[in-house]
C-alpha positions as CSV (number, residue, x, y, z in Angstrom):
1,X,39.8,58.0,140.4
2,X,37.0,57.9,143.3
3,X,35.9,61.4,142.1
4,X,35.8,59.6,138.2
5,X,33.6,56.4,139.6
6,X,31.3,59.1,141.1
7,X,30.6,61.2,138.0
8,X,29.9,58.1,136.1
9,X,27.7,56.9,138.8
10,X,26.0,60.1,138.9
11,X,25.1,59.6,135.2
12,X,24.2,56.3,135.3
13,X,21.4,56.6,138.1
14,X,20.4,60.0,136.4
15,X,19.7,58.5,133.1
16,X,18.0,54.7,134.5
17,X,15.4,57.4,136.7
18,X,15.2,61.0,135.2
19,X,14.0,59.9,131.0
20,X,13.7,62.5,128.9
21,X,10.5,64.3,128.8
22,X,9.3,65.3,125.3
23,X,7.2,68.6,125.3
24,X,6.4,71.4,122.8
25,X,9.2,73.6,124.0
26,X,11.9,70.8,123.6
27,X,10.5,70.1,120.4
28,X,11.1,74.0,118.9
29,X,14.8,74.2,120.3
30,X,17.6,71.6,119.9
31,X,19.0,70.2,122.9
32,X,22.5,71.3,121.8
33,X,24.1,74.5,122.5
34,X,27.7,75.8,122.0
35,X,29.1,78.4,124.8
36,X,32.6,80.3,125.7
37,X,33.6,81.0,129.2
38,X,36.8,82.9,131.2
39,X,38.5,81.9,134.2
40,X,41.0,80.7,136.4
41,X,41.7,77.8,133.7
42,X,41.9,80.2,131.3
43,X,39.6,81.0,128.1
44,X,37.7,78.2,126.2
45,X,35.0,77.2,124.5
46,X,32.5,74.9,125.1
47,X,29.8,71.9,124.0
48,X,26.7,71.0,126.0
49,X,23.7,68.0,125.3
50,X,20.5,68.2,127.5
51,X,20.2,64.4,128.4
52,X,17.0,65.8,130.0
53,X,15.7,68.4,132.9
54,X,18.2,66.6,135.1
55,X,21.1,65.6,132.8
56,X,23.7,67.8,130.6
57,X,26.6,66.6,129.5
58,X,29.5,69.1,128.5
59,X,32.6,69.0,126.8
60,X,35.2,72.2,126.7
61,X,38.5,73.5,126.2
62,X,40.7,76.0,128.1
63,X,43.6,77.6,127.6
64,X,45.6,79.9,129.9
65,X,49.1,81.5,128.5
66,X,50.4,83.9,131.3
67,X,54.1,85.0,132.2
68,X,54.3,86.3,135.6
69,X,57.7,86.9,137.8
70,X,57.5,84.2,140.7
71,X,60.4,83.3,143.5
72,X,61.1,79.9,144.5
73,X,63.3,79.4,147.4
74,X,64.3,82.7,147.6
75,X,65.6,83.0,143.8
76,X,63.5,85.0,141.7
77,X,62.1,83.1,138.3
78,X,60.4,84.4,134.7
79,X,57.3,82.1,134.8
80,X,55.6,81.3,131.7
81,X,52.5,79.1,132.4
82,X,50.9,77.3,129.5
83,X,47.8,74.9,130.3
84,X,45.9,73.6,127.6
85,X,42.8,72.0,129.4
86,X,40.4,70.0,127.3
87,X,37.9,68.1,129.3
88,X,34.4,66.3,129.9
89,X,31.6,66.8,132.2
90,X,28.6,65.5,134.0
91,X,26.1,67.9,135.1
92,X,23.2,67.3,137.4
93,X,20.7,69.9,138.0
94,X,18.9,68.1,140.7
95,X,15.5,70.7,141.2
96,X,15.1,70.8,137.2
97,X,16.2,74.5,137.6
98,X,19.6,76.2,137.1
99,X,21.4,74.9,139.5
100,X,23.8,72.3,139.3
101,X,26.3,70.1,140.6
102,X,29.3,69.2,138.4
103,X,31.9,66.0,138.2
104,X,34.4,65.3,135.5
105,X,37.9,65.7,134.3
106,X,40.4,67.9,132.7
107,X,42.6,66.2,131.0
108,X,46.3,67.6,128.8
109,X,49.2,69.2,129.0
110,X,49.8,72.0,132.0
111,X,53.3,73.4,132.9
112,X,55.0,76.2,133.7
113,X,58.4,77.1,132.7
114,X,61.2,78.8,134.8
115,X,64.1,80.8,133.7
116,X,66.3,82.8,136.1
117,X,69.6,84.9,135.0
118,X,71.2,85.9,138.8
119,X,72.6,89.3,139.1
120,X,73.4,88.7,142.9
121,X,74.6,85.5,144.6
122,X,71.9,83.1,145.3
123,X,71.7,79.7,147.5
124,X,71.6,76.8,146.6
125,X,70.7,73.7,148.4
126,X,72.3,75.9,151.7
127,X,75.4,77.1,149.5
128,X,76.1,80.5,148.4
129,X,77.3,80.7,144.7
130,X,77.6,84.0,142.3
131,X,76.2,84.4,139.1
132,X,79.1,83.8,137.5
133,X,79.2,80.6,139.4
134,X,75.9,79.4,138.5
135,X,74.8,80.9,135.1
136,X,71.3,80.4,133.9
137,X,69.2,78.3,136.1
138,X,66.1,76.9,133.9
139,X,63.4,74.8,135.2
140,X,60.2,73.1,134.3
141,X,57.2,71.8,136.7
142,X,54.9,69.5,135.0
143,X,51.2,69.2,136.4
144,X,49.8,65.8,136.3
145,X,47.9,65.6,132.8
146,X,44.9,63.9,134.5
147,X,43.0,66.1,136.7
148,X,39.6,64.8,138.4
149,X,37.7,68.0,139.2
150,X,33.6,68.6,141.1
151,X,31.7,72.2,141.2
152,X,28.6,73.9,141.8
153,X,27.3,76.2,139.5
154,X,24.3,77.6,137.9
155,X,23.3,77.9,134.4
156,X,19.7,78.2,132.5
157,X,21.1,77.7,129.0
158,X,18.1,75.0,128.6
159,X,15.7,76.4,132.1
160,X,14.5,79.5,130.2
161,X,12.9,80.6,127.0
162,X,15.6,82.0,125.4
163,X,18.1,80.7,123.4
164,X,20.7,82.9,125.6
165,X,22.8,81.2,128.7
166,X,24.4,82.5,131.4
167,X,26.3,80.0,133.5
168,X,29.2,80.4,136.6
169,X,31.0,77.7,138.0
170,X,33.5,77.2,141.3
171,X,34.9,73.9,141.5
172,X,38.5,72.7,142.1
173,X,40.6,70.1,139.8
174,X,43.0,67.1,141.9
175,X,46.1,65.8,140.6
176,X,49.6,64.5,142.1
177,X,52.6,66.1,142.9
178,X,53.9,68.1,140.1
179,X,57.5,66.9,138.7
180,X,59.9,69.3,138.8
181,X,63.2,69.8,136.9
182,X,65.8,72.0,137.7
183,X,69.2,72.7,135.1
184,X,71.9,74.9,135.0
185,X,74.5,76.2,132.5
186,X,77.0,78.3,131.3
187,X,78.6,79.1,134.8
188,X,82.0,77.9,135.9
189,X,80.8,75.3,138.8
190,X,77.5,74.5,136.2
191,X,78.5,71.1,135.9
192,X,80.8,70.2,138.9
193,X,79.8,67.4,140.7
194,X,79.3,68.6,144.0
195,X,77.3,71.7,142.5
196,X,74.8,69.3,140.4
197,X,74.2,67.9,144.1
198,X,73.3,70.7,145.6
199,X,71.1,71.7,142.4
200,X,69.3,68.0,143.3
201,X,68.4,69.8,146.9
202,X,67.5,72.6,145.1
203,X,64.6,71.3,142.9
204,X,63.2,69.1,145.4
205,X,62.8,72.8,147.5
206,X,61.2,73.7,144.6
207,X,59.5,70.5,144.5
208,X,58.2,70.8,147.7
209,X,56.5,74.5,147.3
210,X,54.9,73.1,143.6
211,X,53.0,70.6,145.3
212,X,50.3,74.2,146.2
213,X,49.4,72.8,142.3
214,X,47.8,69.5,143.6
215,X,44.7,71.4,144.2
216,X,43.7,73.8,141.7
217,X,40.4,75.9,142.0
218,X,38.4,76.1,139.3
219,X,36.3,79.6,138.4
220,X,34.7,80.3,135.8
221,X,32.0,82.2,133.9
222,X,30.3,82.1,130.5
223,X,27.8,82.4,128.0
224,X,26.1,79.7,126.2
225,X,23.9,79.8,122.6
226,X,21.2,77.0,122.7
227,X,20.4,76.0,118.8
């Protein structure tokens, strides 16, 4: 929330001492421009407004589909990662050139899913169990839907004569800990007491190894298309 006051500080003060300046080349080109960009959060599109030299505000969305193979406390897991990642941004370009230093938010629904089918024994919260003990193990770690996120980047969608942009961006997005949920069936101790215990231990393991997703950094690249 500190990282939210300061973005809408930022914009404040920008606004109240940077006016826009009206001059022939503003007047020919639109201070709109629509843009697409790739990375770490995925693929997206994007929105931009030229408050004025010192001011753009920009709105995008992401989205990153992936399935990787990942190992959580020593079981291996089918990840499927979905984030969809709409969000809204202040950018200052304090030397009225392309550089710029960004504040905002992402905000929507981020998870990755896990599914596991053990062939071998595997432990679980410190017990050995078989596969047919255990069954399928399926899990799901939720990222916090608000993210606060700051960057540097540079982009001359409206500091050159064109109407072509190129803009990059490193940043990093903040949330909580992610929640973690952690279920097993169709083995013959799936839902014994004592095994939905250790399964408790279990998840918060995983728990504690999800919380790498506080901090996620943010890298991206993209072109823009000022109107």
């Amino acid at each position: 929330m500190k990282i939210l006051a300061l973005t809408a500080a930022l914009a404040a003060l920008s606004a109240a001492f940077f006016a826009p300046e009206a001059s022939a080349q503003d007047g020919e080109r639109s201070r709109f421009a629509l843009g697409a960009q790739v990375g770490t959060p995925g693929a997206g599109v994007q929105a931009l407004y030229s408050v004025n030299d010192y001011l753009v505000l920009r709105g995008g969305y992401d989205v990153l589909q992936w399935e990787r193979d990942d190992t959580y406390n020593s079981i291996d897991y089918e990840a499927d990662i979905d984030f969809q990642s709409p969000g809204a941004f202040v950018d200052l370009h304090p030397f009225r050139n392309g550089f710029f230093v960004s504040g905002g938010v992402y905000f929507g629904d981020r998870g990755v899913d896990l599914k596991s089918n053990p062939t071998e024994n595997v432990n679980i919260g410190g017990v050995s169990f078989t596969p047919e003990q255990v069954g399928a193990l399926t899990g799901r770690i939720d990222l916090e839907s608000t993210a606060p996120f700051i960057g540097l980047g540079y982009d001359n969608t409206f500091t050159r004569g064109g109407r072509l942009g190129f803009r990059v961006l490193a940043g990093a997005a903040f949330g909580d800990a992610p929640q973690v949920d952690l279920n097993a069936s169709g083995g013959t101790l799936s839902n014994e007491a004592l095994f939905q215990e250790l399964l408790t231990q279990e998840e918060q393991d995983i728990q504690d190894q999800a919380d790498d997703y506080k901090v996620l950094p943010v890298v991206q690249i993209g072109l823009n298309y000022r109107f």
